[in-house]
C-alpha positions as CSV (number, residue, x, y, z in Angstrom):
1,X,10.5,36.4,-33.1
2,X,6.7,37.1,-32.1
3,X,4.6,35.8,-29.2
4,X,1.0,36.4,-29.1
5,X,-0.7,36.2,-26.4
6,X,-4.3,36.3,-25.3
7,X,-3.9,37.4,-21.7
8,X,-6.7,40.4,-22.0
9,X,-9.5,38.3,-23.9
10,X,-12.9,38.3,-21.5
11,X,-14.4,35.9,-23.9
12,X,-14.4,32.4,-24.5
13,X,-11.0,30.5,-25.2
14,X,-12.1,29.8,-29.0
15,X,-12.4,33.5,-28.9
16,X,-8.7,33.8,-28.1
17,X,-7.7,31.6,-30.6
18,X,-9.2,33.4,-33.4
19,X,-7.9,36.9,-32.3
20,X,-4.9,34.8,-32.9
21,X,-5.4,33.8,-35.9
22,X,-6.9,37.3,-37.4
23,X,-3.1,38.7,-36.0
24,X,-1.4,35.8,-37.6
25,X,-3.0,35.8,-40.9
26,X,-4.4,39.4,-41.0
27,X,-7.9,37.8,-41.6
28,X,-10.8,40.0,-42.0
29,X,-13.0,41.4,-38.4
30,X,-15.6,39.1,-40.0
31,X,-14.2,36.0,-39.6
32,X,-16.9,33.8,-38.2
33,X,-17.0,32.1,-34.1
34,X,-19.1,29.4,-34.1
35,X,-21.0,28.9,-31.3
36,X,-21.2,25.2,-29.5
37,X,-23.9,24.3,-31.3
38,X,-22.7,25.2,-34.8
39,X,-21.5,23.1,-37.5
40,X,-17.9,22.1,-36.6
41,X,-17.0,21.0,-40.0
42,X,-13.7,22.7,-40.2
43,X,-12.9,22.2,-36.5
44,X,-11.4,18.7,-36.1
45,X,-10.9,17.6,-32.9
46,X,-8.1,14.2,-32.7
47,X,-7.8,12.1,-29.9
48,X,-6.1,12.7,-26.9
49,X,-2.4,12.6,-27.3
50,X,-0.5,10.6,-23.6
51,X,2.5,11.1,-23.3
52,X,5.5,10.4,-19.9
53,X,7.4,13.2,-18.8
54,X,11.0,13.7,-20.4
55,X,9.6,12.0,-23.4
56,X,9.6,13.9,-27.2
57,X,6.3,15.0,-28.0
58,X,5.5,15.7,-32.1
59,X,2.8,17.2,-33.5
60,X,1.2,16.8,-36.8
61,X,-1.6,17.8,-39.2
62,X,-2.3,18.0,-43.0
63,X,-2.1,20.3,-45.1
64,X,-3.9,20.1,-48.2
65,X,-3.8,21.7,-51.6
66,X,-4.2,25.7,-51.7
67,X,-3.1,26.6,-48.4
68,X,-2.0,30.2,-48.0
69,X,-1.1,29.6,-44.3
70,X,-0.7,27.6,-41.5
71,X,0.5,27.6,-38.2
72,X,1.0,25.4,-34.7
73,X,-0.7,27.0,-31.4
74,X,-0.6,26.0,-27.5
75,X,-3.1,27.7,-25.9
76,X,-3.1,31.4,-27.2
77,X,0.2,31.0,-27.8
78,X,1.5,30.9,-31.7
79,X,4.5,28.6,-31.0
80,X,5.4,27.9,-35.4
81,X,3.9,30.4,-37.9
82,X,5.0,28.2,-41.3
83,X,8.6,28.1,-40.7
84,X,9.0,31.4,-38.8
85,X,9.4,30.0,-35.2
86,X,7.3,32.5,-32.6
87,X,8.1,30.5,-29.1
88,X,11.4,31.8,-27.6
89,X,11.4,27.7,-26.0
90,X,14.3,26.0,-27.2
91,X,12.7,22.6,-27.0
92,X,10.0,23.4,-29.7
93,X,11.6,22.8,-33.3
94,X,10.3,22.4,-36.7
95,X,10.5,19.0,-38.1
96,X,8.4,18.9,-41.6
97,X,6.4,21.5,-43.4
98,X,5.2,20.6,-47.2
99,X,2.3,20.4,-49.1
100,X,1.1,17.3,-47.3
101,X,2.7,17.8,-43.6
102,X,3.0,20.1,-40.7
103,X,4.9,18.9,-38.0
104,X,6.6,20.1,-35.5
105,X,8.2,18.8,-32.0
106,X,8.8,19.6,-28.3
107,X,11.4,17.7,-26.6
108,X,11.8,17.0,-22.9
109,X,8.3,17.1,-22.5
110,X,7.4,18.4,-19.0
111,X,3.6,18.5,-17.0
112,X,3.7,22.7,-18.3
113,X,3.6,20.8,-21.7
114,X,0.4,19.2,-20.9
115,X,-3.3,21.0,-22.4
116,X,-4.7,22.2,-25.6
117,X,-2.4,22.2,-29.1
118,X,-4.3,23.8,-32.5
119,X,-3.1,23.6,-36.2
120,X,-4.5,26.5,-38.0
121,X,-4.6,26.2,-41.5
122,X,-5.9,29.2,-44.2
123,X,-6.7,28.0,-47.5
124,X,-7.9,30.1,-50.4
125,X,-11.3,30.2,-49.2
126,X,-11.7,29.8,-45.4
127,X,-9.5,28.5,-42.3
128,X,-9.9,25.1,-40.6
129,X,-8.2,23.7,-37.2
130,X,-7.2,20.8,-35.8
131,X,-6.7,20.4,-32.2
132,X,-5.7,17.9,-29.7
133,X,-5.4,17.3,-25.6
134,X,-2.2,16.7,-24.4
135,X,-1.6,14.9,-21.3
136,X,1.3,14.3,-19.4
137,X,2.1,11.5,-17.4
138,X,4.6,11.8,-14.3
139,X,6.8,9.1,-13.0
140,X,5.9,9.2,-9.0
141,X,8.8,10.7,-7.0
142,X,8.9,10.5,-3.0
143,X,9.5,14.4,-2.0
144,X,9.0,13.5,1.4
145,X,9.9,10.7,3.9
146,X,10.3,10.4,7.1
147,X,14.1,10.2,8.7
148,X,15.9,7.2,10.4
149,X,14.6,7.4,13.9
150,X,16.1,6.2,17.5
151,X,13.2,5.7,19.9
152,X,13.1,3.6,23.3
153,X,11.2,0.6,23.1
154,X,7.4,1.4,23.9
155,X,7.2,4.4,22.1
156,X,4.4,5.3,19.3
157,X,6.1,5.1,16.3
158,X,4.7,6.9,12.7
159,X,6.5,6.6,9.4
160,X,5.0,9.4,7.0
161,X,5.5,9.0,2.8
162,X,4.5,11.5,0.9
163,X,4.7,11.2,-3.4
164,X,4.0,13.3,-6.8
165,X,3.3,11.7,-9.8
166,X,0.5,11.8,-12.4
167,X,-1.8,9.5,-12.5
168,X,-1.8,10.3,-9.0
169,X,0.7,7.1,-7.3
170,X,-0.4,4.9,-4.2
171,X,1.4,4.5,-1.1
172,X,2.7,1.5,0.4
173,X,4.8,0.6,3.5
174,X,6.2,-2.7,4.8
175,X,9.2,-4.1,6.7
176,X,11.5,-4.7,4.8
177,X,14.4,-6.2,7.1
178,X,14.0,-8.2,9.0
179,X,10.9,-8.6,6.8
180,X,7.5,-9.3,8.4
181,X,4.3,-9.2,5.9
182,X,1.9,-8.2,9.0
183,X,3.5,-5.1,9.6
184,X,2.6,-2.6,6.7
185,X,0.1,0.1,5.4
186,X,-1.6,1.3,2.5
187,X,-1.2,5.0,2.6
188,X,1.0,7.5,3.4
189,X,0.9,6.7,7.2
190,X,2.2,4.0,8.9
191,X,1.6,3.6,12.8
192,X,3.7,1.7,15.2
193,X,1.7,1.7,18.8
194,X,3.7,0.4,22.0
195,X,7.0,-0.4,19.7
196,X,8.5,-3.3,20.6
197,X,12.6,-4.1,19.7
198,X,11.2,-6.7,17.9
199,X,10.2,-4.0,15.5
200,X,13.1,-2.5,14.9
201,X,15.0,-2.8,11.4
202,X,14.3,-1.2,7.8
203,X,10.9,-0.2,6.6
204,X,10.5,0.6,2.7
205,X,8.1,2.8,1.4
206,X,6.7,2.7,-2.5
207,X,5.3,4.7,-4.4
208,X,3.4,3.4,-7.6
209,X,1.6,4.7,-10.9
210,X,1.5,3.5,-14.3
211,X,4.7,4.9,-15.0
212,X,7.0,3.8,-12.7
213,X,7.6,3.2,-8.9
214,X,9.9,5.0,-6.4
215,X,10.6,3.3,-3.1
216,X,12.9,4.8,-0.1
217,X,13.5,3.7,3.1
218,X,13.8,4.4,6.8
219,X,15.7,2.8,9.2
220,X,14.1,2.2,13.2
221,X,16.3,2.1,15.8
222,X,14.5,0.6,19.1
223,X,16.7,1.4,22.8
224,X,16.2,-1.1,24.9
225,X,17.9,-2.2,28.1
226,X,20.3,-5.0,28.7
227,X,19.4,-8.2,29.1
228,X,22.2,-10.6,30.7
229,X,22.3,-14.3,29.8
230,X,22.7,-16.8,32.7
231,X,26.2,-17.4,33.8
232,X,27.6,-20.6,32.9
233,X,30.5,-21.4,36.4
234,X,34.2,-22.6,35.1
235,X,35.9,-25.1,36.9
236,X,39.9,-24.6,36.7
237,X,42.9,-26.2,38.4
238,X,45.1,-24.6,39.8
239,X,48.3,-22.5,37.5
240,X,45.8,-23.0,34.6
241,X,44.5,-20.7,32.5
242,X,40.5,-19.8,33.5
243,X,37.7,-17.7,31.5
244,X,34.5,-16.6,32.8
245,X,32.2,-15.3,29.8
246,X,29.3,-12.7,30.2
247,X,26.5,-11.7,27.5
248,X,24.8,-9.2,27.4
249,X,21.5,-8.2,24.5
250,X,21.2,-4.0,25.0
251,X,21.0,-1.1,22.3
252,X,22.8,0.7,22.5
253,X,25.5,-1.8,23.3
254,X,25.9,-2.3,26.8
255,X,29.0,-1.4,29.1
256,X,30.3,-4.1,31.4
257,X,31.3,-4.1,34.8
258,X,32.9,-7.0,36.8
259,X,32.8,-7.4,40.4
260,X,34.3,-9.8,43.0
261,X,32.2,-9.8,46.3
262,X,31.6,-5.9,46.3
263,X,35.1,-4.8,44.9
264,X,34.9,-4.1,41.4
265,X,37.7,-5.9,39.1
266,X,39.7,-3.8,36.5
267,X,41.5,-4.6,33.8
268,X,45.1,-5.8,34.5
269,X,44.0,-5.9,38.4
270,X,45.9,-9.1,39.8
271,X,47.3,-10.3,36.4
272,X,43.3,-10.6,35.3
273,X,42.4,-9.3,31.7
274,X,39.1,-7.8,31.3
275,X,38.4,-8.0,27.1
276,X,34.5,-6.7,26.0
277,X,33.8,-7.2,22.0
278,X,30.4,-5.9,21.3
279,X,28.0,-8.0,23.0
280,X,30.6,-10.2,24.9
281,X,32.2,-9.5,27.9
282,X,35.5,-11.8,29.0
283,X,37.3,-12.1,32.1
284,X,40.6,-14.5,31.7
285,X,42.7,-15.5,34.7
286,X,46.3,-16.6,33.4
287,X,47.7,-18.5,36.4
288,X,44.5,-19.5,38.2
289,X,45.1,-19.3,42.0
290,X,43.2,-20.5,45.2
291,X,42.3,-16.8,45.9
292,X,41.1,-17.0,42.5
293,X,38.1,-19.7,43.3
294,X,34.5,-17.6,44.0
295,X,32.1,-15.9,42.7
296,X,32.0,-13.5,40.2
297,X,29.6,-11.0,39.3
298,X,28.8,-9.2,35.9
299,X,26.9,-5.9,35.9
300,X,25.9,-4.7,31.7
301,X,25.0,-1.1,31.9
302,X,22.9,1.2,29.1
303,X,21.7,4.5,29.4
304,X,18.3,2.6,29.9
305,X,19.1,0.4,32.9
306,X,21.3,-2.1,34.1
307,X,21.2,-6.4,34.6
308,X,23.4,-8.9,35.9
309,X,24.8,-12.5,36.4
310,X,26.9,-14.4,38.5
311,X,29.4,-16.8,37.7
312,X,31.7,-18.8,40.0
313,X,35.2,-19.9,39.1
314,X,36.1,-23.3,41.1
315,X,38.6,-26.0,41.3
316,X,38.4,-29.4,41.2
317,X,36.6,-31.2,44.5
318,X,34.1,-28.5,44.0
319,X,31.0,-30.1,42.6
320,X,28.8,-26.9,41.0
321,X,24.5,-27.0,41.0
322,X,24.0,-26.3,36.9
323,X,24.4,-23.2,36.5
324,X,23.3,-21.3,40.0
325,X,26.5,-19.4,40.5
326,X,27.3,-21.3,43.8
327,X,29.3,-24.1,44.4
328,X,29.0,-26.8,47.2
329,X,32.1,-28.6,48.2
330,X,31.8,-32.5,49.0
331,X,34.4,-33.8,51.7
332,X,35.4,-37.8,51.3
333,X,34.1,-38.4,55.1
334,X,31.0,-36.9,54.3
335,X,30.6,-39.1,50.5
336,X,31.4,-41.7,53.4
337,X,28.2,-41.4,55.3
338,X,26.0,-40.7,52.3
339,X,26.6,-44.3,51.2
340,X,26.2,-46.1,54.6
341,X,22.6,-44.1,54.6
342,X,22.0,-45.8,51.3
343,X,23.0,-49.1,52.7
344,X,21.1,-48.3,55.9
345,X,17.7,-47.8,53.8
346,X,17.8,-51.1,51.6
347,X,17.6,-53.5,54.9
């Protein structure tokens, strides 16, 4: 096998090609260059030839009658020589070569693929070429892209994307779960002032050409501190079974902490199960008791702060205020007197 290459040549890149052809074809020093504004007769230029990426590119020209010989060219390169095969690539193959046809073919087409491709043909009584552009079109591919992130809440937030493809693809971000059409971009940035956990979730990035589109994603995490629903009080009788419930919105998941008065309540403490399942916190009494009856308090911890509730456990006679936490207990003399007051203010 042969290569030429035209490396060394100071002039023009015509120039190359015919010191390519006079080593090919041994054609005489004489042989002439046109200049641009020559006749270009014999020098047929084709249209441009597009092609995507991985795809099988063939090449083709005529012939003619009295053709001594011919050959296939990428740059300065010779790449076919008739059927002698001069480029060591093991993608280029020939595929026809008669009176009528020169073809030949380079699978797996990749963007080095992509510029200027000459047939040389030598007849009897001068040389003529054909040449055509080759462009290469590349599916976009995300090469870069931000990583899941953790941040507290009220942080600045920015997503980069970054993308190769030819034509050159756009960019374009969005929230894509929980989704939310105000919150996007249409570039390779995307900024998130003052983040709020409201913006937390999964945010997609594409990336889009003529070919095709890529799209990855990134996952925000927003820590924020807990946040403890209002206690809702439990009346129980006595010997039955009693459970106060405590929730609790945190990320990362909060830790709960029970308290009666200032002592704090462990599990199994008194016969009392202490049972926390993500969000929820539950403290069951088995065998309510009178000591049992008061209030309650439920502390949810995170590494970002703390909140709590209180909840009061009472028995019947205790008539509770919604759900304040306290409880007021009504005697029978005193329902007495409330009603001869009533009485008292209709005369």
């Amino acid at each position: 096998m042969k290569m030429v290459a035209c490396g060394g040549c100071a002039a023009s890149w015509r120039r190359c090609v015919v010191m390519s052809l006079r080593l090919l074809f041994l054609l005489p020093a004489g042989l002439p260059v046109r200049s641009q504004g020559e006749s270009q007769s014999d020098n047929k230029q084709m249209d441009n030839i597009t092609i995507r990426q991985g795809e099988t590119l063939f090449l083709s020209c005529s012939q003619g009658a009295f053709v001594t010989h011919t050959a296939w060219l990428n740059r300065s390169s010779i790449l076919y020589a008739g059927e002698d095969k001069w480029s060591v690539d093991p993608r280029v193959s020939l595929v026809t070569l008669n009176q009528d046809e020169f073809t030949i073919k380079i699978e797996d087409v990749d963007l080095t693929d992509e510029g200027q491709y000459i047939c040389a043909v030598q007849t009897s009584s001068r040389p003529r070429t054909t040449s055509v552009h080759i462009i290469v079109q590349v599916p976009p591919k995300i090469v870069n892209l931000s990583k899941d992130l953790v941040v507290n809440e009220g942080s600045n937030v920015t997503l980069m994307c970054l993308a190769n493809g030819k034509p050159e693809p756009a960019i374009v971000w969005r929230m894509l779960s929980p989704s939310d059409d105000s919150l996007g971009s249409d570039n390779e940035v995307l900024e998130i002032p003052f983040i709020s956990r409201y913006r937390a979730g999964v945010y997609e990035c594409t990336a889009a050409n003529d070919i095709a589109v890529d799209t990855q994603t990134v996952e925000l995490t927003v820590n924020y501190p807990p946040s403890v629903s209002d206690g809702r009080d439990v009346g129980v009788t006595l010997g039955q079974r009693g459970v106060l419930e405590c929730e609790a919105d945190a990320v990362p998941e909060a830790d709960f902490e029970w308290y009666r008065d200032d002592r704090r309540i462990f599990n199994g403490f008194d016969g009392i199960e202490i049972e926390d399942a993500g969000a929820l916190s539950k403290l069951t009494f088995f065998n309510v008791s009178e000591a049992d009856y008061g209030n309650y308090t439920c502390v949810a911890i995170n590494k970002l702060g703390s909140a709590n509730t209180s909840i009061v456990l009472y028995g019947p006679g205790a008539v509770q205020d919604g759900n304040s936490g306290t409880s007021t207990v009504f005697t029978p003399t005193c329902l007495l007197l409330i009603v001869l007051l009533q009485l008292l203010l209709k005369f």
